[in-house]
Backbone as CSV, one residue per row, in Angstrom:
resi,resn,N_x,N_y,N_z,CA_x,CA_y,CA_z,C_x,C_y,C_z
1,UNK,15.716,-21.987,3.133,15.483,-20.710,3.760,16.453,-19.680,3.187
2,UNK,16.051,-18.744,3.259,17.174,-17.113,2.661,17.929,-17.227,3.853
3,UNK,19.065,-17.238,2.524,20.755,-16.948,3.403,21.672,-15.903,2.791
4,UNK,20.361,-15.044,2.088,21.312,-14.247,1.580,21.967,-13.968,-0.095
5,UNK,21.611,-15.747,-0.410,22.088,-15.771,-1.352,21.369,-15.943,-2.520
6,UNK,20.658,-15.814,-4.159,19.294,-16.001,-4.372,19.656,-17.547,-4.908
7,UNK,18.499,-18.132,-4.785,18.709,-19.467,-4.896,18.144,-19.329,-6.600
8,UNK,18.956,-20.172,-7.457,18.541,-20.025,-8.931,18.347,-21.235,-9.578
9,UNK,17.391,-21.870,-10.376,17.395,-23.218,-11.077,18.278,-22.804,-12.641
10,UNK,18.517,-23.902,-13.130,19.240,-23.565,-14.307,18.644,-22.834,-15.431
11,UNK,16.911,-23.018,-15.340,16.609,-22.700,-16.234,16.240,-20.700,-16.074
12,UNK,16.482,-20.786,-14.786,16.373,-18.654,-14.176,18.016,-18.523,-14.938
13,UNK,19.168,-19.046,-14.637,20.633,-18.734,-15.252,20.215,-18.444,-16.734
14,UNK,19.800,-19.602,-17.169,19.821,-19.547,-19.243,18.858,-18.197,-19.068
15,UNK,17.795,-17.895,-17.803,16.937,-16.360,-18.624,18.063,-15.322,-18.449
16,UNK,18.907,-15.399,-16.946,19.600,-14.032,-17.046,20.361,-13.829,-17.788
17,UNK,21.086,-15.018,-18.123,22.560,-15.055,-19.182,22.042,-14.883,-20.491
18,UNK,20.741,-14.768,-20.984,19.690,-14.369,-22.266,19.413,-13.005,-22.316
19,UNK,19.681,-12.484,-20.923,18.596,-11.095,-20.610,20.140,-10.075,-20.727
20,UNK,21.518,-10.755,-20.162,22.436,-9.950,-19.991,23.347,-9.922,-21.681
21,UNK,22.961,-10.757,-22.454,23.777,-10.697,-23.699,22.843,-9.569,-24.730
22,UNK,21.579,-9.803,-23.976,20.774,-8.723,-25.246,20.881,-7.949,-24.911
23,UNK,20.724,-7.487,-23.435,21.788,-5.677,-22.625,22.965,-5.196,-23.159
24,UNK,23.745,-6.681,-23.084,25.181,-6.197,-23.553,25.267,-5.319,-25.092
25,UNK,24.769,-6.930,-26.134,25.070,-6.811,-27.327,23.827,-6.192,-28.433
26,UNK,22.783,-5.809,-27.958,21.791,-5.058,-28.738,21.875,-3.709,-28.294
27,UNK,21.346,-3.550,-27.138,20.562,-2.709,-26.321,21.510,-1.534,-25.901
28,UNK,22.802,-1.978,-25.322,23.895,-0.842,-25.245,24.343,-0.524,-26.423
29,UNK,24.627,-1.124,-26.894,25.179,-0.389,-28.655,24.136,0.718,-29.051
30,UNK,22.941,0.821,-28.804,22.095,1.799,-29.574,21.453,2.620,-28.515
31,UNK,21.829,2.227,-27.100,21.890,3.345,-26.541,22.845,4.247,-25.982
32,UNK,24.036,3.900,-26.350,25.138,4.352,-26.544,25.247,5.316,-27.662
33,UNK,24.962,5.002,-28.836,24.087,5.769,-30.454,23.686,7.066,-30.122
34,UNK,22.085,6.477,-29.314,21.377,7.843,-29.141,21.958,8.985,-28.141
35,UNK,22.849,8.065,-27.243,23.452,9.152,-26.253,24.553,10.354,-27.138
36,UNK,25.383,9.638,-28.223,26.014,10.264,-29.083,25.365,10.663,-29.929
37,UNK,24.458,10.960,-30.477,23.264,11.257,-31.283,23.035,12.540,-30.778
38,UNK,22.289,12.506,-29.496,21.706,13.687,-28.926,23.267,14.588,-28.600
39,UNK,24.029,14.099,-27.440,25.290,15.174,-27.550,25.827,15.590,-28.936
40,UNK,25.566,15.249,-29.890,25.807,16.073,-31.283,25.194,17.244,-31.687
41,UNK,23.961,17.497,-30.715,23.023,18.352,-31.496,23.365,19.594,-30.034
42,UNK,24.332,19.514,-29.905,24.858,20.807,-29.514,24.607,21.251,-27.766
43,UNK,24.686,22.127,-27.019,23.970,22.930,-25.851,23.800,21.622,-25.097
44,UNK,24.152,21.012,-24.178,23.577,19.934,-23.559,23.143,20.423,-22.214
45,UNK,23.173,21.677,-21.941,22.778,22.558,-20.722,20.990,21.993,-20.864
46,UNK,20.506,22.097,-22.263,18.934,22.419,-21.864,18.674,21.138,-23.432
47,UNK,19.724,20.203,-23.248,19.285,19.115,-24.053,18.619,18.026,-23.442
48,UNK,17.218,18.074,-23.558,16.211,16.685,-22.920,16.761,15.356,-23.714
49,UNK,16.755,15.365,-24.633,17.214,13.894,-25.114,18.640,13.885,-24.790
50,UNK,19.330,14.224,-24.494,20.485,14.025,-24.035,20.465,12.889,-22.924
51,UNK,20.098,14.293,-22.045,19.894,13.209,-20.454,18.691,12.263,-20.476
52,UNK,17.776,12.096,-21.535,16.544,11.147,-21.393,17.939,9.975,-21.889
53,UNK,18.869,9.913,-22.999,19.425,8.929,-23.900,20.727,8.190,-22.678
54,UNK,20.898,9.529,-21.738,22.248,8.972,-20.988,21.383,8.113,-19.381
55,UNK,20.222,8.703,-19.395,19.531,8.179,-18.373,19.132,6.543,-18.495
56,UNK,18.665,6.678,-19.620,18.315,5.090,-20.110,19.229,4.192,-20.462
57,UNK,20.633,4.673,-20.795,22.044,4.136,-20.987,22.645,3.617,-19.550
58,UNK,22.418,4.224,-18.546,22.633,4.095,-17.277,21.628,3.031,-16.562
59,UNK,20.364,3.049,-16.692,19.566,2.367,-16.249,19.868,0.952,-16.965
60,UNK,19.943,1.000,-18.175,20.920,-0.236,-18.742,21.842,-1.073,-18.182
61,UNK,22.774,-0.061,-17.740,24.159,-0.895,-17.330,24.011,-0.969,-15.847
62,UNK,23.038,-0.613,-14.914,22.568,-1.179,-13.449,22.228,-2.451,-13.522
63,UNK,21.276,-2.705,-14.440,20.749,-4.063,-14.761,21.467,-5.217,-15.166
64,UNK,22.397,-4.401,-16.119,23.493,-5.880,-16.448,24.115,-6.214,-15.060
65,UNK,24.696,-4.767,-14.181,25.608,-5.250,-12.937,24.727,-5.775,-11.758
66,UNK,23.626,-6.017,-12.130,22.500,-6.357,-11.219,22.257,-8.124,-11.401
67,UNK,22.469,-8.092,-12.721,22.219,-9.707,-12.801,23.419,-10.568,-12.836
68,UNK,24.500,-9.695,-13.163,25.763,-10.262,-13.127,26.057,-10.544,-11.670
69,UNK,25.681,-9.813,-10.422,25.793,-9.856,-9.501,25.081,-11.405,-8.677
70,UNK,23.917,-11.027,-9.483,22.882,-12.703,-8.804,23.533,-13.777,-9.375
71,UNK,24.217,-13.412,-10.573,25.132,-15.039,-11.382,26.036,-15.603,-10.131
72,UNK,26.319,-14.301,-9.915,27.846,-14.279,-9.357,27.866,-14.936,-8.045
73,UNK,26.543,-14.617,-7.013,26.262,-14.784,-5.932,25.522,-15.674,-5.954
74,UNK,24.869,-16.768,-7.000,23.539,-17.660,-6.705,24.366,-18.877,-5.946
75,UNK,23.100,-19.451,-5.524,22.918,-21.020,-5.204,22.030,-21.489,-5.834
76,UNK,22.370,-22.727,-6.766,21.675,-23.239,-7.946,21.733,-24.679,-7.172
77,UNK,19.672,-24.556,-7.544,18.940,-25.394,-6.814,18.165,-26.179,-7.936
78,UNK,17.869,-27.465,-7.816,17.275,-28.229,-8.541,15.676,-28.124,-8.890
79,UNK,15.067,-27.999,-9.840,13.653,-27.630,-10.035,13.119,-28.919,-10.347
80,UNK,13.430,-30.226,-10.234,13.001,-31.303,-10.236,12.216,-31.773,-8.916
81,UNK,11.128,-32.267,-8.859,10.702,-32.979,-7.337,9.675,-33.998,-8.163
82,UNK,9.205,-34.972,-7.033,8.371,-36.043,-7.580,7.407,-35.434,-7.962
83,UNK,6.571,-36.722,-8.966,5.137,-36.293,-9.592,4.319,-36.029,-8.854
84,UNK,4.445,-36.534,-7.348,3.147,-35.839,-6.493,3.953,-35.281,-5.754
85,UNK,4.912,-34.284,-5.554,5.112,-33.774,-4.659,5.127,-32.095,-5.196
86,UNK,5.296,-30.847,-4.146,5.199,-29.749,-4.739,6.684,-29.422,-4.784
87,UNK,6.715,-29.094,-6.041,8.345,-28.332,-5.950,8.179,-26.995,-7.474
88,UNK,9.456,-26.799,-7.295,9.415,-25.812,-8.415,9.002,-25.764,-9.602
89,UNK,7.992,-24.781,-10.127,7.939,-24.820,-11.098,6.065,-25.568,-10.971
90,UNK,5.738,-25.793,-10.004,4.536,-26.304,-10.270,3.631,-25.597,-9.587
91,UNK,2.207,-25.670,-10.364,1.484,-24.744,-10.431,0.408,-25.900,-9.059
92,UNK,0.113,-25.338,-7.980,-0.682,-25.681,-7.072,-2.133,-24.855,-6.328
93,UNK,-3.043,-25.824,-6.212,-4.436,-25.414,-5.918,-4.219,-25.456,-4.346
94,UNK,-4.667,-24.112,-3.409,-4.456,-24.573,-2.014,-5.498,-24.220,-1.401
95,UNK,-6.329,-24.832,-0.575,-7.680,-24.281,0.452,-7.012,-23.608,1.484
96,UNK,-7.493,-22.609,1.414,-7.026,-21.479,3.122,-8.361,-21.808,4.220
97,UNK,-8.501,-22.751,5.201,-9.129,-22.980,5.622,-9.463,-21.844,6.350
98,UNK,-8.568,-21.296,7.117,-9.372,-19.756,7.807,-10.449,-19.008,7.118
99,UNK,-10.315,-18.962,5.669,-10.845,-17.813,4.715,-11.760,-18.665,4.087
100,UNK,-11.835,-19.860,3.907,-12.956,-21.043,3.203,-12.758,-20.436,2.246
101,UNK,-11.373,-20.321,0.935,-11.886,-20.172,-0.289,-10.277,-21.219,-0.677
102,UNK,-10.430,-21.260,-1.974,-9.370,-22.027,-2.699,-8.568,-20.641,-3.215
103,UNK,-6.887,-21.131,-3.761,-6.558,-20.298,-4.601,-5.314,-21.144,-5.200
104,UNK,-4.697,-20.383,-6.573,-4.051,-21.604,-7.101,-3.021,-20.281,-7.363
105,UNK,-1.834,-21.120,-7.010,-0.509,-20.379,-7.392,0.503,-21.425,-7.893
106,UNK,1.702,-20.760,-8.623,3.223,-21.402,-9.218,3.987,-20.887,-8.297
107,UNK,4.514,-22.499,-8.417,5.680,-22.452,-7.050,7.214,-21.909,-7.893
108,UNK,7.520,-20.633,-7.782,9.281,-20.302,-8.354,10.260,-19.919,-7.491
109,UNK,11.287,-19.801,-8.207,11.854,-18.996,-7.237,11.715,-17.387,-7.179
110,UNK,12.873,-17.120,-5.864,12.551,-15.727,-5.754,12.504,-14.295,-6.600
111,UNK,13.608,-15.097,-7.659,13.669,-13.915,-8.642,12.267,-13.808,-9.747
112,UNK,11.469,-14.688,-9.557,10.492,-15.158,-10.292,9.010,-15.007,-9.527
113,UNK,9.362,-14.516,-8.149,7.871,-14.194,-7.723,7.658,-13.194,-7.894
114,UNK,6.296,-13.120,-7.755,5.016,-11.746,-8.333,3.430,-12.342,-7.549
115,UNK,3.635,-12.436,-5.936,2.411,-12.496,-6.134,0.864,-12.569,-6.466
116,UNK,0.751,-10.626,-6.702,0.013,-10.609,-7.877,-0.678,-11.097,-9.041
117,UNK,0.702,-11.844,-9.507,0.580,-12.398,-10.976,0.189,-14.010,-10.675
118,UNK,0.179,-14.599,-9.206,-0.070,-15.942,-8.686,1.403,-16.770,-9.094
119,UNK,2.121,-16.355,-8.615,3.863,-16.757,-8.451,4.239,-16.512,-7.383
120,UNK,4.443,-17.327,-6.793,4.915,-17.643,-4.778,6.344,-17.951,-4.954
121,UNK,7.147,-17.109,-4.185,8.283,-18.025,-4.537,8.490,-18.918,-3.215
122,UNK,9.358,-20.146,-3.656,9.691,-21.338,-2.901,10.537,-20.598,-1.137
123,UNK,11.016,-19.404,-1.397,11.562,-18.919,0.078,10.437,-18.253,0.704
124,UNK,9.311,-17.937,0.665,7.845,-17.233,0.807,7.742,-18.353,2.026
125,UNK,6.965,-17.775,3.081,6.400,-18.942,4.046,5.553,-19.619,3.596
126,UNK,4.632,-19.177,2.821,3.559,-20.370,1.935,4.698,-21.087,1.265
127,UNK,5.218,-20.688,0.238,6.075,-21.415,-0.677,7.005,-22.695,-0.125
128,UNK,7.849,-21.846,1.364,8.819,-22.509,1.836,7.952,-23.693,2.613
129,UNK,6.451,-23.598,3.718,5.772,-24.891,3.908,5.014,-26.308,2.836
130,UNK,4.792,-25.499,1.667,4.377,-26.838,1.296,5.231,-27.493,0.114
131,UNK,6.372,-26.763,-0.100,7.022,-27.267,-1.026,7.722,-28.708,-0.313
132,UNK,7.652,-29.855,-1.221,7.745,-30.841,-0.802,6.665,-31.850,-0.414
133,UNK,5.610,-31.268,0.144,4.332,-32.219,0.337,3.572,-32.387,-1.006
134,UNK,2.370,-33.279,-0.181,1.663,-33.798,-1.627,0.322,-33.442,-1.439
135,UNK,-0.568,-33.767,-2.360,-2.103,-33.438,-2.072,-2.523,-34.197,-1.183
136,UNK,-3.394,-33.360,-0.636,-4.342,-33.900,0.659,-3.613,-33.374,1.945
137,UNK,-2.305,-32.942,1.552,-1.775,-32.875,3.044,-2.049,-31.696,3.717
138,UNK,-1.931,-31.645,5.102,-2.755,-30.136,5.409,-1.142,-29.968,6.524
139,UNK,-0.961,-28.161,5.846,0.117,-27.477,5.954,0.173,-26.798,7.296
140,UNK,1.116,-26.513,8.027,0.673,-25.318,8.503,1.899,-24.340,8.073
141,UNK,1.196,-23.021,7.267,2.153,-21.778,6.983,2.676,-21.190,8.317
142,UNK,3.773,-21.325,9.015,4.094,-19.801,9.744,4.292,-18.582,9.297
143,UNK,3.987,-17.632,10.050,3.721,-16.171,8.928,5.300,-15.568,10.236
144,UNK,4.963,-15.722,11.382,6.025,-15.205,12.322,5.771,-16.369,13.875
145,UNK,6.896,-15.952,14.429,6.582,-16.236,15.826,4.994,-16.273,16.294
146,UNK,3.889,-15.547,16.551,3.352,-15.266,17.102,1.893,-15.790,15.768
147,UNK,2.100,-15.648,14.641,0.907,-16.170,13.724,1.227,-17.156,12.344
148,UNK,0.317,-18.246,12.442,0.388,-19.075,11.290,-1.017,-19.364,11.158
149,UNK,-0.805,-20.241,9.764,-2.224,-20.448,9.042,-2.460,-22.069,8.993
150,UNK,-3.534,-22.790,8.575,-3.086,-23.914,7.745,-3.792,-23.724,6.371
151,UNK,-3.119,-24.576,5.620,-4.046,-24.831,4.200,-3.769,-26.238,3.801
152,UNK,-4.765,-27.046,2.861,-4.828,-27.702,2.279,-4.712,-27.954,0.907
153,UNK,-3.290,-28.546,0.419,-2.999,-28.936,-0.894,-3.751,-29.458,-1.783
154,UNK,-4.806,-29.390,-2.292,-5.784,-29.837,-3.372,-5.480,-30.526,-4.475
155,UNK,-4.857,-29.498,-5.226,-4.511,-30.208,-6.310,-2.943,-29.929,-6.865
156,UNK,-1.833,-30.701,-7.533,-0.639,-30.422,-7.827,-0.495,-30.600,-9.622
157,UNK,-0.146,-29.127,-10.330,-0.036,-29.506,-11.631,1.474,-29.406,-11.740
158,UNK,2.272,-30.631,-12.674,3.691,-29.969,-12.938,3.753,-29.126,-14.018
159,UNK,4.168,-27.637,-13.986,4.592,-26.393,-15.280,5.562,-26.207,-15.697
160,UNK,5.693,-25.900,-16.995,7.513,-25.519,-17.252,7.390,-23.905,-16.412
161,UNK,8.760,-23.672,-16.783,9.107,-22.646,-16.448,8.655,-21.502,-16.965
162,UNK,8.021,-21.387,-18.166,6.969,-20.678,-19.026,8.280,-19.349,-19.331
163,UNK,6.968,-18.212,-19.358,7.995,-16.703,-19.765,7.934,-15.944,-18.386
164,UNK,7.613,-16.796,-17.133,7.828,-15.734,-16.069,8.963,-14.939,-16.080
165,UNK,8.942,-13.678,-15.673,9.839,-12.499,-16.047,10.909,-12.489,-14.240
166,UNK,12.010,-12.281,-15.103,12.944,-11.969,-14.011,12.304,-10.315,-13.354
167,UNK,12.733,-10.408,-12.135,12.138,-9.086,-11.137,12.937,-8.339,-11.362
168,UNK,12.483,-7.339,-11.246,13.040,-5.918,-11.793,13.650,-5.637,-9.995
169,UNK,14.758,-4.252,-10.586,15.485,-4.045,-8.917,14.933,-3.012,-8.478
């Protein structure tokens, strides 16, 4: 359950500690460039590339102190679970019996969900009920106090971790 803290597998660390060296060591160096680039060309009262070059230089260095922050603060959780069981990283078929339809989502973590994109993360009330069970078993999601669902686990594929994208802040 969320305590606050984001829960991270090793293989979310190797993306941020990938994502924060190319911030560091590509990405600030040349936007650092263009920021000195544009303040060269004089008047910075009514210079657009100026503030477009110092804006994007800034938006830069949020992001490094953004992921440095989740390093700093994680709880690093194991993405291993049995071959039939659901855990991280695996891609699962679930029947919503209320709605009579199927739908198939990847179980990640939080920095790694996107609904949308069919990425649940494991602290999600879907995520957080069936992680751990196996097919056939029938769930029940709590949504709150007052409403829950059930669904049925269908089918369990195990996935790597693929190129799911760390969440933007």
């Amino acid at each position: 359950m969320y305590n606050g803290r984001p829960q991270l597998t090793e293989s979310d660390i190797e993306k941020i500690e990938a994502e924060i060296d190319e911030r560091k060591y590509v990405i600030r160096p040349k936007l650092i460039g263009e920021v000195q680039e544009a303040r060269a060309q004089g008047d910075l009262s009514e210079n657009f590339e100026y503030y477009a070059a110092k804006k994007a230089k800034n938006e830069n260095e949020g992001r490094i102190r953004y992921l440095e922050r989740m390093l700093k603060n994680a709880r690093i959780i194991s993405d291993a679970s049995a071959d039939d069981e659901v855990g991280i990283n695996n891609t699962v078929t679930l029947y919503f019996e209320e709605d009579d339809e199927e739908q198939v989502y990847k179980v990640v973590t939080s920095i790694r969900g996107n609904s949308l994109e069919g990425r649940i993360s494991n602290e999600s009330p879907i995520g957080s009920a069936i992680m751990g069970h196996k097919a056939g078993d029938r769930v029940e999601v709590k949504v709150n106090d007052d409403y829950s669902y059930f669904v049925v686990i269908r089918a369990i594929d195990k996935t790597t971790t693929g190129d799911d994208e760390i969440k933007r802040f």
